[in-house]
C-alpha positions as CSV (number, residue, x, y, z in Angstrom):
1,X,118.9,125.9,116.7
2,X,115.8,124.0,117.0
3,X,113.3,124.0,114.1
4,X,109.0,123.2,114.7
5,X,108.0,121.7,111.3
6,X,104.3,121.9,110.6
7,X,102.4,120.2,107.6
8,X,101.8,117.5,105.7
9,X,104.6,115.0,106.3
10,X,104.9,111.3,104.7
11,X,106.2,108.3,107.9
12,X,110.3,108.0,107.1
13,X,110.6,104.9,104.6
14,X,106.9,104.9,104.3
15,X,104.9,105.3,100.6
16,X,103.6,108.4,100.4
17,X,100.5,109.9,99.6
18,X,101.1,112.9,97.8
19,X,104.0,115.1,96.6
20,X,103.2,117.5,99.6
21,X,103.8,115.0,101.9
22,X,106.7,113.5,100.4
23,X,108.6,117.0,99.7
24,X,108.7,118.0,103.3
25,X,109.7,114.3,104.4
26,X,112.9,114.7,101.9
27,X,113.8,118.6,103.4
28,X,113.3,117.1,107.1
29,X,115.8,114.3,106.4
30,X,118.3,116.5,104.7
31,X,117.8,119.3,107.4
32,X,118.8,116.5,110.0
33,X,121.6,114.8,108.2
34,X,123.0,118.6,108.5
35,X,122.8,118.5,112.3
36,X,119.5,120.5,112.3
37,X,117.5,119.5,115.3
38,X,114.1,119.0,114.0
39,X,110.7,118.3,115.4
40,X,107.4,117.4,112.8
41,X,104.0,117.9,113.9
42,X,102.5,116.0,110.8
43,X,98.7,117.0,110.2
44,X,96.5,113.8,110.7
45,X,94.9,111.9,107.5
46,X,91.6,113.5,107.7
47,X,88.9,111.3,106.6
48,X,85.3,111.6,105.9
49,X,83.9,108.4,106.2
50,X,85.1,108.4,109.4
51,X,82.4,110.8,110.6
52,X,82.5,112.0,113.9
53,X,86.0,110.1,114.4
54,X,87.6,112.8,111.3
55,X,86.1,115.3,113.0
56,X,87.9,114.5,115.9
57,X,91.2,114.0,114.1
58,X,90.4,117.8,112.4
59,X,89.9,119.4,116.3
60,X,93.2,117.9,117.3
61,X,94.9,120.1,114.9
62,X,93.7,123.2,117.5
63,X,95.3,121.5,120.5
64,X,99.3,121.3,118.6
65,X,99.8,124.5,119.2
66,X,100.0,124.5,123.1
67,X,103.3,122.5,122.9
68,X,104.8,125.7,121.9
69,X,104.5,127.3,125.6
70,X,107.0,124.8,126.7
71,X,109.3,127.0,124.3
72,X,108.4,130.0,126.5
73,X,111.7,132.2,126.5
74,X,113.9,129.5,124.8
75,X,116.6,131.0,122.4
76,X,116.7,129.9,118.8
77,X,113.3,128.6,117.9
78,X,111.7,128.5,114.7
79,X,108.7,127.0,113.3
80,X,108.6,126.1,109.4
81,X,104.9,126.4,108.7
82,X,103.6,124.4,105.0
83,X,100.4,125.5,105.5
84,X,97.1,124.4,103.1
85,X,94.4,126.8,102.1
86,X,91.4,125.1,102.4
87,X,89.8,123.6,105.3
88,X,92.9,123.4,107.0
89,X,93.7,126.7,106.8
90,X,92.1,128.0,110.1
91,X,94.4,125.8,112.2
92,X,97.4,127.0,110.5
93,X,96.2,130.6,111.4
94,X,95.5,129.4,114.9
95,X,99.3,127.9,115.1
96,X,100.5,131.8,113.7
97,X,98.9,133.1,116.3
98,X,100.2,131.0,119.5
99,X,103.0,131.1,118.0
100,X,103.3,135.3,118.0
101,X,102.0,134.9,121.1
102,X,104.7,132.7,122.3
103,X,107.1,135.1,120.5
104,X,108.1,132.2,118.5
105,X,109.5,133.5,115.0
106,X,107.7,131.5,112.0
107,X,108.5,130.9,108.9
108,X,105.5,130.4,105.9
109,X,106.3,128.1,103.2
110,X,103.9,128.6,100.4
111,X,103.6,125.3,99.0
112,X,101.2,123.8,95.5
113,X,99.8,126.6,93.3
114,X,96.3,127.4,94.5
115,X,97.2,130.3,96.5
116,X,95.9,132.9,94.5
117,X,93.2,130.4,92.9
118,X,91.7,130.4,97.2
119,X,92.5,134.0,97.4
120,X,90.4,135.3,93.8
121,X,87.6,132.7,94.3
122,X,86.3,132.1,97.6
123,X,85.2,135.5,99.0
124,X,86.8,137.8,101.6
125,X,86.7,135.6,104.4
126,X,89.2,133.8,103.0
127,X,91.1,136.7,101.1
128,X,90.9,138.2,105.1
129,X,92.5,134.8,106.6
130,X,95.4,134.4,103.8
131,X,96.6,138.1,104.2
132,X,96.7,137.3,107.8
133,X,98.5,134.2,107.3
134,X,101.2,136.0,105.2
135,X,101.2,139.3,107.3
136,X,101.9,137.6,110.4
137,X,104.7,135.5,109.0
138,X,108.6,136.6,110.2
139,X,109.5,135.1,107.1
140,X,107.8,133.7,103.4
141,X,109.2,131.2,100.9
142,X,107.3,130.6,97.9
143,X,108.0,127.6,95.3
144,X,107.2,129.9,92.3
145,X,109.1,133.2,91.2
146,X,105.5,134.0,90.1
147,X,104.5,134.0,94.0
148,X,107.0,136.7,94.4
149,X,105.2,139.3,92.4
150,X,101.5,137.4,93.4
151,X,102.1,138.4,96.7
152,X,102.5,141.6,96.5
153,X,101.0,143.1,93.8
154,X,97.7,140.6,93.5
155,X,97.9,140.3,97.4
156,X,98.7,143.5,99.0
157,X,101.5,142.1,101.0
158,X,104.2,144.1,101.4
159,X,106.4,141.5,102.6
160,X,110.0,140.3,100.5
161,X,108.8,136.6,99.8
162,X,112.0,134.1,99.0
163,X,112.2,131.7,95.9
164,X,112.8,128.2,97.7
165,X,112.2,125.6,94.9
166,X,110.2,122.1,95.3
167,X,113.7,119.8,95.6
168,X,115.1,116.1,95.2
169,X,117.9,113.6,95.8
170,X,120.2,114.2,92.9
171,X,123.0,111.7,94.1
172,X,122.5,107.8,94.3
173,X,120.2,107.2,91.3
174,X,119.5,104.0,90.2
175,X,121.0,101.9,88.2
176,X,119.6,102.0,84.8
177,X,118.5,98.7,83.6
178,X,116.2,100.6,80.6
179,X,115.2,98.6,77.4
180,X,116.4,99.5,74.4
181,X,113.9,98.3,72.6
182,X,110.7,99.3,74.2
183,X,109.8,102.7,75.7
184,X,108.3,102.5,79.7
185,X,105.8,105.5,80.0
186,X,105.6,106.0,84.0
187,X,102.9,108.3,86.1
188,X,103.3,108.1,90.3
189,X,101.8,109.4,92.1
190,X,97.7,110.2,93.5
191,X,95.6,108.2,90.8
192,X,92.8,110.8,90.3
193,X,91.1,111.8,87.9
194,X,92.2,115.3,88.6
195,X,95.5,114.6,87.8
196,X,94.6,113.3,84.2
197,X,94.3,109.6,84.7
198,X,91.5,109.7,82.3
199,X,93.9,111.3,79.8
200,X,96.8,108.7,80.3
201,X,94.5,106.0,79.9
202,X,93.2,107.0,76.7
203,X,96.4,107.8,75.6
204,X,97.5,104.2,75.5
205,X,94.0,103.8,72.9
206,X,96.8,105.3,70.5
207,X,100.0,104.1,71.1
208,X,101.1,100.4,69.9
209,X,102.7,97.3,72.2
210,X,106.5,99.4,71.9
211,X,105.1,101.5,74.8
212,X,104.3,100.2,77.8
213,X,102.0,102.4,80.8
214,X,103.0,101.8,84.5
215,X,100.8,103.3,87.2
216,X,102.1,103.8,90.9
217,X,100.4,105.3,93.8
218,X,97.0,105.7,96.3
219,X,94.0,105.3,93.9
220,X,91.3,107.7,94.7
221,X,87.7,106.8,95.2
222,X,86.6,108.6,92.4
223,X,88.5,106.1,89.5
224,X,88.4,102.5,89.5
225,X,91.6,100.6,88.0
226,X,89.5,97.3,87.4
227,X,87.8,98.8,84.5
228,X,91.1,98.9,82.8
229,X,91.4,96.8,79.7
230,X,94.7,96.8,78.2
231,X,97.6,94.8,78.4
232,X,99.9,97.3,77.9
233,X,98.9,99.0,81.5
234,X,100.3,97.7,84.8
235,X,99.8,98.8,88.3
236,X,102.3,98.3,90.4
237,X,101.0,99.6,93.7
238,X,101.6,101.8,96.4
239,X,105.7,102.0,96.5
240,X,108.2,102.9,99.1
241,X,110.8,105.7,98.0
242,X,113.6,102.8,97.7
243,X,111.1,101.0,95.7
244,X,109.9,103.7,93.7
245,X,113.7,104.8,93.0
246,X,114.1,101.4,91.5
247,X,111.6,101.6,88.8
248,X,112.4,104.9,87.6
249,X,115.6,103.3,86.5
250,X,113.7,101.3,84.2
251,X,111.4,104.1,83.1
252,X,111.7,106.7,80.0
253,X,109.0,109.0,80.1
254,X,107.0,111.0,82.9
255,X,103.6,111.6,81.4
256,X,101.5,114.1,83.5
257,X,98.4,115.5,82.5
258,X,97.2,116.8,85.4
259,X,94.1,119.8,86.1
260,X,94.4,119.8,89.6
261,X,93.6,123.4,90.9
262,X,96.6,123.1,93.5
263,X,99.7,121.8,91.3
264,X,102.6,123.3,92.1
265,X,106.6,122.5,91.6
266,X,105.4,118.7,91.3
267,X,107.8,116.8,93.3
268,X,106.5,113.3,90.7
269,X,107.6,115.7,88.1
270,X,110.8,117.1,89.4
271,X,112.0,113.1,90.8
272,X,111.2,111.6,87.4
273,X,113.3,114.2,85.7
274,X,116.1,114.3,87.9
275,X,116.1,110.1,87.2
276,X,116.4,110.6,83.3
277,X,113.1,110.4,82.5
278,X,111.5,112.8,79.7
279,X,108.1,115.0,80.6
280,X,105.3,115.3,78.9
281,X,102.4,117.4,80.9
282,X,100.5,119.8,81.0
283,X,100.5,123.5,81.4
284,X,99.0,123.9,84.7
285,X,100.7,125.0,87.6
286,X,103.8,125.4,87.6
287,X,104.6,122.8,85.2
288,X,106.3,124.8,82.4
289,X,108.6,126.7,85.2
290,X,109.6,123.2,85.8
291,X,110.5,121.6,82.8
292,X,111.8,124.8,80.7
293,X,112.9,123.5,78.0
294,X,113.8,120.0,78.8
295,X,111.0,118.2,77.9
296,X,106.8,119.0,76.3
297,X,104.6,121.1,77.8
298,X,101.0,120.5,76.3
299,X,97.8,122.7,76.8
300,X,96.2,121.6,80.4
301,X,93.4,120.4,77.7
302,X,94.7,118.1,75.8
303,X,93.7,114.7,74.9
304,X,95.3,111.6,75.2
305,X,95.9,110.8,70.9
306,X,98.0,114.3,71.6
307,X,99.8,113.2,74.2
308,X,100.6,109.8,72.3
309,X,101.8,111.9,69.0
310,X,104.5,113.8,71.0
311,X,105.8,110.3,72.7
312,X,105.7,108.7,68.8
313,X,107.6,111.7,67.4
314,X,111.5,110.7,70.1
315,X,113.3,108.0,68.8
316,X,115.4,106.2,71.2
317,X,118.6,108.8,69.9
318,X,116.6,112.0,71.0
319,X,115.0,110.5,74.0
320,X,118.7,109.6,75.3
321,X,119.6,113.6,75.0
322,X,116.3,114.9,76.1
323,X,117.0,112.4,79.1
324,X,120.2,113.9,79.8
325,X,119.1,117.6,79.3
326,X,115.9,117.3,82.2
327,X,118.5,115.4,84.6
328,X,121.1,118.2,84.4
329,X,118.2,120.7,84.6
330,X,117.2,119.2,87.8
331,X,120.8,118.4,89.4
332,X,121.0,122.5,88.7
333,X,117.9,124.0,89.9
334,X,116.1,121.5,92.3
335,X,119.1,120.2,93.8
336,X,118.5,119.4,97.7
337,X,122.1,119.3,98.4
338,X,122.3,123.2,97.0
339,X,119.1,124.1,98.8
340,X,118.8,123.0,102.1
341,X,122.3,124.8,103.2
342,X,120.4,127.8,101.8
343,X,117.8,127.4,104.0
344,X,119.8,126.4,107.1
345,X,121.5,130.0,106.3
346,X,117.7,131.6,106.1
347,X,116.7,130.3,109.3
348,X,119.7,131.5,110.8
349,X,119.4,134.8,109.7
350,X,115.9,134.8,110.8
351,X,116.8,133.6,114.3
352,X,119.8,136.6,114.2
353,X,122.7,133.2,114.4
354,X,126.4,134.6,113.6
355,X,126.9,132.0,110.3
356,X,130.4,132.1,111.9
């Protein structure tokens, strides 16, 4: 069995930068250490300052496709799709159809949660191109149970979509070198303002010298870190996964305030809590369906003196149970040792392989 893997897809041992990349970097390392032959076509970083260079880098996402014609006949052949919905989304359906056309069975992953927020806000053109996407699809996973009903009922696809969760590396955590007498409040991840950095950084305006903020991860052009004035903030940079593994075993809280349109199962979120660490964030996305009840959901609104009374109302005594309540949570139900066997056992069933 030979797997195609399409999407965004972080270098191995590399920082990277976002969750999408990072997720499908974990699942293509897991699917090989299970004897999974698997090939990535990453999308290229597309950037706009690069002008006619970008555009170049966007039109080379057309010409992936016609490496599936050497696959012409072979048995066994997949493609995992993680397709975007935005400006990217026209390639994806271009790789669907070479694909069909190549009689090459594919399966759509429905990554982040701006599905239906594409398909109810930016006309029929695009409503027209995401059916299509969906329709033409052997097989869809979705990362929300929401998605399930969302695609057919909102969507008009009738099509059995499969829960396959956002996952992480529950073994091998770190060795926890937390104090015990100061609490370290920890965001990785993009530095946007999108994803609340605004919120966090006000935050600390209400919260004395026991809490400590540590920022990790690509700033974005539209916030500047050197207009930060407190000592009680530290950036610690872009980290590799080793790295960033390391300093969530020094870490107690996951704060993540984030009103980005496309959050989904937050892989920041669901790694933070799987290390111990306790959330606080927003309700937006799929946030809550993360965290149940292992942790604070707050309204995707609020401010950062709200966000500092929840962290001032855990003592160090609560904080170690709520610590131990989100990492069972997340050894349970984002467990990529549980997960990726189940998929293995999709694609085979897909592809019509005897599991025997």
């Amino acid at each position: 069995m030979k797997i195609l893997y399409f999407g965004p897809i972080a270098e191995s041992g590399k920082p990277a930068l976002g969750g999408f990349e990072a997720a499908n970097r974990k699942n293509i390392d897991k699917l090989r250490q299970l004897r999974i032959d698997v090939e990535e076509f990453s999308n290229p970083i597309i950037n706009r300052k690069w002008g006619k260079l970008g555009k170049l880098a966007y039109i080379s996402l057309y010409f992936k496709p016609f490496i599936l014609a050497k696959y012409i006949g072979r048995k066994n052949v997949l493609i995992h799709a993680t397709p975007l919905y935005g400006k990217l989304l026209c390639p994806s359906l271009f790789l669907l159809k070479i694909a069909r056309t190549c009689r090459i069975p594919v399966l759509v992953d429905v990554r982040a949660g701006s599905l239906l927020y594409y398909y109810q806000t930016k006309g029929k053109g695009k409503q027209k191109r995401l059916r299509a996407m969906l329709s033409s699809a052997d097989c869809i996973t979705v990362e929300s149970s929401s998605y399930i009903r969302d695609i057919k009922e909102v969507m008009g696809i009738d099509a059995k979509a499969i829960y396959f969760p956002n996952l992480t590396i529950c073994d091998n955590l770190p060795i926890q070198t937390r104090s015990h007498d100061k609490f370290s409040i920890f965001y990785f991840g993009r530095i946007t303002m999108s994803k609340g950095i605004d919120v966090l950084l006000d935050m600390m305006n209400y919260l004395d010298t026991h809490y400590h903020l540590y920022l990790a991860g690509n700033i974005d052009k539209d916030f500047d870190l050197n207009i930060v004035e407190n000592e009680n903030i530290t950036y610690l940079g872009l980290l590799t996964p080793s790295q960033l593994k390391e300093e969530m075993g020094k870490m107690h809280f996951f704060v993540f305030p984030t009103r980005h349109i496309g959050e989904g199962q937050s892989n920041s979120l669901i790694e933070s809590m799987a290390n111990g660490l306790v959330p606080l964030a927003s309700n937006q996305g799929f946030n809550a369906e993360v965290i149940a009840d292992c942790g604070i959901v707050l309204d995707k609104n609020a401010t950062g003196a709200e966000y500092a009374t929840e962290i001032k109302k855990i003592n160090m005594k609560l904080w170690e149970r709520m610590s131990e309540k989100a990492s069972t949570h997340i050894r349970t139900c984002h467990n990529i040792d549980i997960e990726i066997p189940k998929l293995v056992a999709l694609y085979k069933r897909i592809l019509k392989i005897d599991n025997g």
